[in-house]
C-alpha positions as CSV (number, residue, x, y, z in Angstrom):
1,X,-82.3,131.4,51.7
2,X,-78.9,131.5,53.3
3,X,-76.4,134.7,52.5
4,X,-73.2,134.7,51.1
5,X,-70.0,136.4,51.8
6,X,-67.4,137.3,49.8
7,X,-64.2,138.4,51.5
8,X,-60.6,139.7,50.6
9,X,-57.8,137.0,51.3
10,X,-54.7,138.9,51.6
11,X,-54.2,143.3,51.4
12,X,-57.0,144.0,48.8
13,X,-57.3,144.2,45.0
14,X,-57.7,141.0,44.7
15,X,-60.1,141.2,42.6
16,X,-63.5,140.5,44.7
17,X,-65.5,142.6,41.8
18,X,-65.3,140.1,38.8
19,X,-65.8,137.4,42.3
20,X,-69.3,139.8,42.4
21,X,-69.8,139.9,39.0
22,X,-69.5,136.4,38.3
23,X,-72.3,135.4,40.4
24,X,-74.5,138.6,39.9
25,X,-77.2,136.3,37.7
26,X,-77.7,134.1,41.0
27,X,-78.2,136.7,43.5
28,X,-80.4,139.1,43.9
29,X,-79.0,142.2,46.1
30,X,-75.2,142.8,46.0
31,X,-74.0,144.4,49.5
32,X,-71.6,146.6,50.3
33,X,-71.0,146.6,53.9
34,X,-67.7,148.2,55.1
35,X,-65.6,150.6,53.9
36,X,-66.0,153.6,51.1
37,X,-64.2,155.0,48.8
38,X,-60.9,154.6,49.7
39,X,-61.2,151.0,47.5
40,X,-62.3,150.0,44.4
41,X,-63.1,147.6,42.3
42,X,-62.3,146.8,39.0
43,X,-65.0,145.1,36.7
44,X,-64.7,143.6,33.0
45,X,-67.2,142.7,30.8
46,X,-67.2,140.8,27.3
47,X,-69.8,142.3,24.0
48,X,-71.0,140.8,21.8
49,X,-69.1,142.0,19.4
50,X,-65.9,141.1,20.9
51,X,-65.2,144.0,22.5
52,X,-65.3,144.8,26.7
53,X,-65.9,147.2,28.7
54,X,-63.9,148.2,32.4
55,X,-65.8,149.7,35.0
56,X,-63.9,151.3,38.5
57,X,-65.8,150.9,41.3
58,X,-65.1,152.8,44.3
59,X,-68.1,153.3,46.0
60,X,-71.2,151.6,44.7
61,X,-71.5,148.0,45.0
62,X,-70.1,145.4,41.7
63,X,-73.8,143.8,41.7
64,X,-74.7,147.9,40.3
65,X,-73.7,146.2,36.8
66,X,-76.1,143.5,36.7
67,X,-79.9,144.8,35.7
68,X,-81.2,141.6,37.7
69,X,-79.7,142.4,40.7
70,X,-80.8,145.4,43.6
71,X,-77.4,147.0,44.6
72,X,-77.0,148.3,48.1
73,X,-75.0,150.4,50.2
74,X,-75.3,148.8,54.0
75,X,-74.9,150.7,57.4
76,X,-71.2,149.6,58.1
77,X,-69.9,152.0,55.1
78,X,-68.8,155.4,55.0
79,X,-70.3,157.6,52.1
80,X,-68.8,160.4,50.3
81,X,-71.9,162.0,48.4
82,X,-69.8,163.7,46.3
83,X,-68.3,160.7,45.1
84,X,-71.4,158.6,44.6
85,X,-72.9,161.2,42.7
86,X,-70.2,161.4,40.5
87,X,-70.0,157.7,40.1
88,X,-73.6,157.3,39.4
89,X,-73.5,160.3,36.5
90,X,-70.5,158.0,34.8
91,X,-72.1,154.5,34.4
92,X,-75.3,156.7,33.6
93,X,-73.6,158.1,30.8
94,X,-72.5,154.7,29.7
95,X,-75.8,153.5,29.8
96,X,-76.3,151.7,33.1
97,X,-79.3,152.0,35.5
98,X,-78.8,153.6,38.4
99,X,-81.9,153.8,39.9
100,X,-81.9,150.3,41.4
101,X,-79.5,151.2,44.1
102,X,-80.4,151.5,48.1
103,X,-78.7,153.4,50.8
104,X,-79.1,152.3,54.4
105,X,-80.5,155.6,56.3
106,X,-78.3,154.4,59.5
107,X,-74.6,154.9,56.9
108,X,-72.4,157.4,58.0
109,X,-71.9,160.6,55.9
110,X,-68.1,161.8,55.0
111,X,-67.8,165.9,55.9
112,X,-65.6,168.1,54.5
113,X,-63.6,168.2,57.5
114,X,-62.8,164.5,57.8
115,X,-61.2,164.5,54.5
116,X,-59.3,167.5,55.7
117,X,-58.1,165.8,59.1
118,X,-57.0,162.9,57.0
119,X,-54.7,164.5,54.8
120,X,-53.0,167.1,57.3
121,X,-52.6,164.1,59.8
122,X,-50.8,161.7,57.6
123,X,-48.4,164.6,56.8
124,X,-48.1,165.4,60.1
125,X,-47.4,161.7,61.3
126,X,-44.1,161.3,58.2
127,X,-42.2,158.3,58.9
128,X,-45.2,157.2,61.0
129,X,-47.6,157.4,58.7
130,X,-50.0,154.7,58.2
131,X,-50.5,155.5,54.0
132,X,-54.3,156.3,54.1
133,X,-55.8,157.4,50.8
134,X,-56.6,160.8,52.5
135,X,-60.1,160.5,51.8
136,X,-61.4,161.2,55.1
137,X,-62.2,157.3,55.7
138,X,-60.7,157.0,59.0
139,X,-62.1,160.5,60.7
140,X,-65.5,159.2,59.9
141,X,-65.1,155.9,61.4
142,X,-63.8,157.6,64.7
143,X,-66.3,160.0,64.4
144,X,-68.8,156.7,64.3
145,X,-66.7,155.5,67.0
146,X,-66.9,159.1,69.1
147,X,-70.8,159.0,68.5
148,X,-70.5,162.4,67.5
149,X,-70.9,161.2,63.7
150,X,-73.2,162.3,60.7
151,X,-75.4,159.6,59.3
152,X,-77.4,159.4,55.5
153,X,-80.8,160.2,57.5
154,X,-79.3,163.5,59.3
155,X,-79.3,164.8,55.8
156,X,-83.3,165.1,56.0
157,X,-83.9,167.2,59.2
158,X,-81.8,170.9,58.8
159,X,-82.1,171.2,63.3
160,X,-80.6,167.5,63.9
161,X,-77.6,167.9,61.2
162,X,-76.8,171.5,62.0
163,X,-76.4,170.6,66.0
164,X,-74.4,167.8,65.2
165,X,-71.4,169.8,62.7
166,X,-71.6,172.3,65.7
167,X,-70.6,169.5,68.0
168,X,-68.4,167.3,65.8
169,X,-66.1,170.9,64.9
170,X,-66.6,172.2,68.7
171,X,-63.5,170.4,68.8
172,X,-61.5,169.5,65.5
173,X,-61.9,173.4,64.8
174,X,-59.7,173.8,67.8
175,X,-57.4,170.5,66.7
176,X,-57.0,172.2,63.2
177,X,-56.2,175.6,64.0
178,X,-54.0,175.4,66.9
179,X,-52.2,171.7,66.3
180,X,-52.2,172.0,61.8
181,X,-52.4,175.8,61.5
182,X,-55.3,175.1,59.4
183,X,-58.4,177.6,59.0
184,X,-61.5,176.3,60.9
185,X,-64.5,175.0,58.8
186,X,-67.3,177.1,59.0
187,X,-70.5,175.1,60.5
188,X,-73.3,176.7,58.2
189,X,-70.7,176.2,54.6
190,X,-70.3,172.3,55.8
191,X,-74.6,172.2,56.7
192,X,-75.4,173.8,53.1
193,X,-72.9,171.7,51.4
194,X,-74.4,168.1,52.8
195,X,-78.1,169.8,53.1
196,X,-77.4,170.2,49.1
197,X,-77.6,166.2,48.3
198,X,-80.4,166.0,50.5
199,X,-83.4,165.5,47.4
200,X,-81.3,164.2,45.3
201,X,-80.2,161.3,47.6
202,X,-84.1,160.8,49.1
203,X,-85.1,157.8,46.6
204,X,-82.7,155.7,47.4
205,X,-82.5,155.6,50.8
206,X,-84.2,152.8,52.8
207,X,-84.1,150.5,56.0
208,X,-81.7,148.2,54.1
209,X,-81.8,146.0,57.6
210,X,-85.4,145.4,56.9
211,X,-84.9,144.9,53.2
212,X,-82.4,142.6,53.2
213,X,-84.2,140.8,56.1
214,X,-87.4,140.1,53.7
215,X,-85.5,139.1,50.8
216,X,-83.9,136.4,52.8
217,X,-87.4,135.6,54.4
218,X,-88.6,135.6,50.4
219,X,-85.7,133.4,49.8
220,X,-83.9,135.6,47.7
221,X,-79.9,135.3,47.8
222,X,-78.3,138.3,49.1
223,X,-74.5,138.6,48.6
224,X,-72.4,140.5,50.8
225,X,-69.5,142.3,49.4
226,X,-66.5,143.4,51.3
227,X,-63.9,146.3,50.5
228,X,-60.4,146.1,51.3
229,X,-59.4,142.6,52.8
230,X,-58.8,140.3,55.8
231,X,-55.3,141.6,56.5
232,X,-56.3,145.0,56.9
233,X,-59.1,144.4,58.7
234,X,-58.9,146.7,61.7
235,X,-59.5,144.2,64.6
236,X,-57.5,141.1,62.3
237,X,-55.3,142.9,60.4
238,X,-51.7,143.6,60.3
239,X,-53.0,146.6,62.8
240,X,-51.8,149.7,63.2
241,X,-51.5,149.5,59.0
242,X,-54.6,148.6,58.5
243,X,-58.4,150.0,57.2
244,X,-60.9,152.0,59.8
245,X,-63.4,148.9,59.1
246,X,-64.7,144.9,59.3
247,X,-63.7,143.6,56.5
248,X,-63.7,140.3,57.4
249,X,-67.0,138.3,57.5
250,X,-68.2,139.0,60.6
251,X,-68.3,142.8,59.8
252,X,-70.4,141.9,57.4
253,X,-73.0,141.2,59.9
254,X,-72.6,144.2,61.4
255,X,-72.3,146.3,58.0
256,X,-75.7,145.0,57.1
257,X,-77.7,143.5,59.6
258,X,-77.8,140.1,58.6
259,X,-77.5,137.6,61.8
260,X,-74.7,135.1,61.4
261,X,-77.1,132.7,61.4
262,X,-78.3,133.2,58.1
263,X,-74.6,132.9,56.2
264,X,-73.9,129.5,55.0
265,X,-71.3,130.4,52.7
266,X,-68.1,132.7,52.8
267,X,-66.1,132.8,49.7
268,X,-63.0,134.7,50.2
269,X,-60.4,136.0,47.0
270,X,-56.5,135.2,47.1
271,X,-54.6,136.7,43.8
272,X,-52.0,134.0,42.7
273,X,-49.6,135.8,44.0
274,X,-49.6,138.9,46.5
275,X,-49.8,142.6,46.6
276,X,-50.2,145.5,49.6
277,X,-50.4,149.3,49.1
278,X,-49.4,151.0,51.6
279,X,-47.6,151.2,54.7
280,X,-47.0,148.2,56.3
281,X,-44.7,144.5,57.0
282,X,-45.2,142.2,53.5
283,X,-43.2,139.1,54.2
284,X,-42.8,137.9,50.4
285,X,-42.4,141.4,49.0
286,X,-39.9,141.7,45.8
287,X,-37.6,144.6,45.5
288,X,-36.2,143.0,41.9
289,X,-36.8,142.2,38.3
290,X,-39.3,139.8,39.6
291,X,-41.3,142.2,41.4
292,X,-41.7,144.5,38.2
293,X,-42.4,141.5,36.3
294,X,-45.7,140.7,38.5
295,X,-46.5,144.6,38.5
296,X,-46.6,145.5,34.9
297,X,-47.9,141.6,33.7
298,X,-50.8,142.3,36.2
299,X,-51.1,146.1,35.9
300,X,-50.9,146.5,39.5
301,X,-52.1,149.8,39.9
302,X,-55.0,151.3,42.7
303,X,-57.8,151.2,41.1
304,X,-58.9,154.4,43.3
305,X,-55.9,155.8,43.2
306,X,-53.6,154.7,41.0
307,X,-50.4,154.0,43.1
308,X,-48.3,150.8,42.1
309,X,-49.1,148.1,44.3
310,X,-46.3,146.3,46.1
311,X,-45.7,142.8,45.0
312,X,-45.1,139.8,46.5
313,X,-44.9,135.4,46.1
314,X,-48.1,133.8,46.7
315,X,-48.2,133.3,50.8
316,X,-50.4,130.6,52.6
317,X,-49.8,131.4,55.7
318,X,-52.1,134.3,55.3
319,X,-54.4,132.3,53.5
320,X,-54.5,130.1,55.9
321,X,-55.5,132.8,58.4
322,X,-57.8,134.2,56.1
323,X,-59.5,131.3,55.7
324,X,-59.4,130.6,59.8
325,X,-60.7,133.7,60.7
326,X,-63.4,134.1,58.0
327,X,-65.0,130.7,57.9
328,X,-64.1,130.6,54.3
329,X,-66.1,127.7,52.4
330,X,-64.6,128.5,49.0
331,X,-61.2,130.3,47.4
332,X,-61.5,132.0,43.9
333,X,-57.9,132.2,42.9
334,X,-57.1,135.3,40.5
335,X,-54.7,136.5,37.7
336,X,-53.0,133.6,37.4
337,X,-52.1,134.2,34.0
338,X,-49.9,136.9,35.3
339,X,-47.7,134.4,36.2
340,X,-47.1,132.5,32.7
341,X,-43.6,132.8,31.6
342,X,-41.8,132.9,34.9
343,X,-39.5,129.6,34.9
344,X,-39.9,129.4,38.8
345,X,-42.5,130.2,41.1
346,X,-41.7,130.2,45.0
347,X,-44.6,130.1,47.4
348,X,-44.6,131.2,50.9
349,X,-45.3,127.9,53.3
350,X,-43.9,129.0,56.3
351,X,-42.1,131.8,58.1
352,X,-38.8,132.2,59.8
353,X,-39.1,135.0,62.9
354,X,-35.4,134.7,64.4
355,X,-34.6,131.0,63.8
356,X,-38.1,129.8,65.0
357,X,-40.1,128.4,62.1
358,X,-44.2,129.6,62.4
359,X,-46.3,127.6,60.1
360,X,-49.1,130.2,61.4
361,X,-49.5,133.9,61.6
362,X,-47.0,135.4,64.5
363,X,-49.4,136.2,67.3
364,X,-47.7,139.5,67.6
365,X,-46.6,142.7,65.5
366,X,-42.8,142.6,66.2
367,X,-42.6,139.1,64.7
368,X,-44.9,139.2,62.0
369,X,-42.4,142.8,61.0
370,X,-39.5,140.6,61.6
371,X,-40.9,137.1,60.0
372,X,-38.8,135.9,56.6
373,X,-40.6,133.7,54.3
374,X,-39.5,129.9,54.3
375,X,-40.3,128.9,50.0
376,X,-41.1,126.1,48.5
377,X,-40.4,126.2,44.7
378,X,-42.8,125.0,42.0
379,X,-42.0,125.1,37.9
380,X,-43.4,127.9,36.2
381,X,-45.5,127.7,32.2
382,X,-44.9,129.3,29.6
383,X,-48.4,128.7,27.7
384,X,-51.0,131.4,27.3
385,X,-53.8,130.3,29.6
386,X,-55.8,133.3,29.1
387,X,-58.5,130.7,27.2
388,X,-58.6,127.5,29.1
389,X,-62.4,127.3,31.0
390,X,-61.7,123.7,32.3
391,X,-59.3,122.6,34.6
392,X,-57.4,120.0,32.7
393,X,-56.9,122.4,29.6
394,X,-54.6,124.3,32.0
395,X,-50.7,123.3,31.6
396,X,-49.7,120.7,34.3
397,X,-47.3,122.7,36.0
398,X,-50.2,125.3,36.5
399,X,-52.7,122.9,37.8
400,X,-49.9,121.9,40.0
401,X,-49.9,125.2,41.4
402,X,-53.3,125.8,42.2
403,X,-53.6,122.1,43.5
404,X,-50.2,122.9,45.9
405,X,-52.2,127.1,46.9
406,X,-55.1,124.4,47.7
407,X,-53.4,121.9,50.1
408,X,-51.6,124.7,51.7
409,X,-54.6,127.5,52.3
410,X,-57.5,125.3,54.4
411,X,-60.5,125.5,52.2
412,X,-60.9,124.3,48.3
413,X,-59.8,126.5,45.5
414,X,-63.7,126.7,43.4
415,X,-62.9,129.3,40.5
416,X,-59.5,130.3,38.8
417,X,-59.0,133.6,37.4
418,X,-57.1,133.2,34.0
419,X,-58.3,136.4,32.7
420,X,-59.7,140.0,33.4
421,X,-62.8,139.5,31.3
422,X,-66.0,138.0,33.0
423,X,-65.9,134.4,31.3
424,X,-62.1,133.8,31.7
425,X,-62.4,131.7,34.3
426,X,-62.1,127.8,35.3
427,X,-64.9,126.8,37.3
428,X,-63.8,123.3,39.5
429,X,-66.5,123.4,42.1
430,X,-69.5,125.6,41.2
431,X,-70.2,128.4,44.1
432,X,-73.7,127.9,44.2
């Protein structure tokens, strides 16, 4: 059986967890395969009695909320024990199982100090600053990078993890103390504080390369989950604001240790309109009314860390890159009920970079800072769509709009958000 992707469209939060969640019955492992907790995602689900319940995920994988499904945490990601421990001890408390999760021995481990070189840096680089989450993401990918890195299996032999804090700080002791004028982590305090997870974390680490492998061979569906998104991908992104990660679909190869050859379907997630946070060039970004009408109507704030998100028009020409670079088989469009009531809706077609029009994505940084969004305008709706499930219940104007995101992104539009709840959605072409 053939794996699936599912990929961020635009700068993340787009809202790949309820894309997860809404085929957790059908699969049977949920992957997370770059990234850590610097993202999260944001799950609802519908009781019985009416009610729902919203779950923030930073760190563990959206297919953790479905009892059929076996969550996992692949190689490509960056783990913050601390975090997943905590994490774990709240959906335990609210009654979900836990103990189906797997972490790949071969992930690499966040330190103390990497959290700590991520905060003093981005202080230290001001105006520069790239607008990290501070969460020592980025250190641990360089120290991945440097090959000087801690991974999930150091954590079970005392002599191999003590040599390597001695030779990862050998240096960024030096870097802290005379560049940051920051005291130097002590070597056996960072070795007792990781050594401390060590039998806690022992059941539920695994050769998640060989797992996954067999469940495909069993033909199981495995579903591989990306955090953050295509644009902030660090090879395809709008680089240098970008993520430390792959997050586009061929990281997920490499995050996992699935062969390309056994992906048949990417489906990547596009909000109806468009959001960044952070530092970084956002052609279609509003600094008005209508800006603070998409922010509070869609509660556009992180998920991990609350910031308000930046907000933006809809834009296909990063769609359509999206859609190049990933492969994408299928868009899930979300939240467009944030957009009921606004009279006009302009969508990004094309851009204008110093009187030259570029129907694609500028091939360089200086023009894609520099590009101006070239509109086309669509009416808006003003009725409540939050309970339409079929396409033709939705307002024409609204169908309209999806059908225009369609012709203008370069793959189908399959499921439209209408809702944050797990059934408020309209299904036009099922995804499997």
């Amino acid at each position: 059986m053939p794996a699936i992707v599912i990929v961020g469209a635009q700068w993340g939060d787009e809202g790949k967890g309820k894309a997860t969640d809404h085929l957790g019955s059908q699969v049977d492992y949920v992957v997370k395969f770059n990234g850590g907790n610097n993202a999260g995602h944001t799950v609802v689900i519908g009781q019985e009695d009416g009610s729902s319940e919203k779950y923030a995920l930073h760190l563990l994988p959206s297919g953790i909320l479905t009892p059929s499904c076996t969550p996992v945490i692949g190689n490509g990601v960056v783990v913050d024990i601390d975090v997943l421990f905590e994490e774990i001890e709240g959906l335990e408390a609210r009654g979900i199982d836990t103990s189906r999760l797997k972490v790949s021995a071969n992930a690499h481990v966040i330190a103390d100090y990497n959290r700590t070189l991520d905060k003093v840096t981005e202080r230290f680089l001001g105006s520069r600053r790239i607008g990290t989450t501070g969460r020592g993401i980025g250190p641990t990918y360089a120290d991945k990078m440097n090959r000087i890195g801690i991974r999930v299996q150091d954590l079970f032999d005392e002599k191999i993890l003590t040599a390597k804090v001695e030779g990862a700080l050998e240096l960024k002791s030096q870097i802290l103390t005379k560049v940051y004028n920051r005291r130097a982590p002590d070597v056996q305090q960072t070795v007792e504080e990781l050594l401390a997870h060590a039998d806690r974390l022992a059941p539920y680490v695994c050769d998640t390369t060989l797992l996954l492998g067999q469940a495909l061979d069993r033909d199981e569906v495995v579903l591989l989950e990306a955090g953050q998104a295509t644009l902030l991908d660090v090879d395809h992104g709008t680089y240098p604001f970008v993520t430390s990660s792959s997050a586009t679909a061929g990281g997920a190869c490499t995050g996992s240790g699935i062969p390309p050859t056994r992906i048949d379907q990417v489906i990547a997630i596009a909000k109806a309109y468009t959001t960044r946070v952070g530092e970084g060039p956002f052609p279609t970004e509003l600094h008005d009314e209508s800006g603070d009408f998409l922010r509070n109507a869609g509660h556009e704030f992180g998920t991990t860390t609350g910031r308000p998100r930046r907000c933006g028009w809809f834009d296909t020409v990063i769609t359509r890159y999206a859609a190049r670079v990933n492969g994408v088989t299928d868009f899930v469009l979300t939240k467009l009920d944030t957009l009921t009531g606004l009279e006009q809706l302009p969508v990004a077609v094309a851009y204008d970079v110093d009187g030259v029009r570029h129907d694609e994505m500028p091939v360089n940084q200086s023009d894609f800072h520099h590009a101006k969004p070239i509109f086309e305008y669509l009416p808006g709706w003003t009725e409540d769509i939050s309970g339409c499930r079929d396409f033709a219940d939705l307002p024409k104007n609204a169908q309209d709009y999806v059908t225009f995101a369609e012709e203008h992104s370069g793959a189908r539009i399959s499921v439209v958000g209408v809702g944050p709840a797990r059934e408020q959605a309209v299904v036009r072409h099922a995804l499997r």
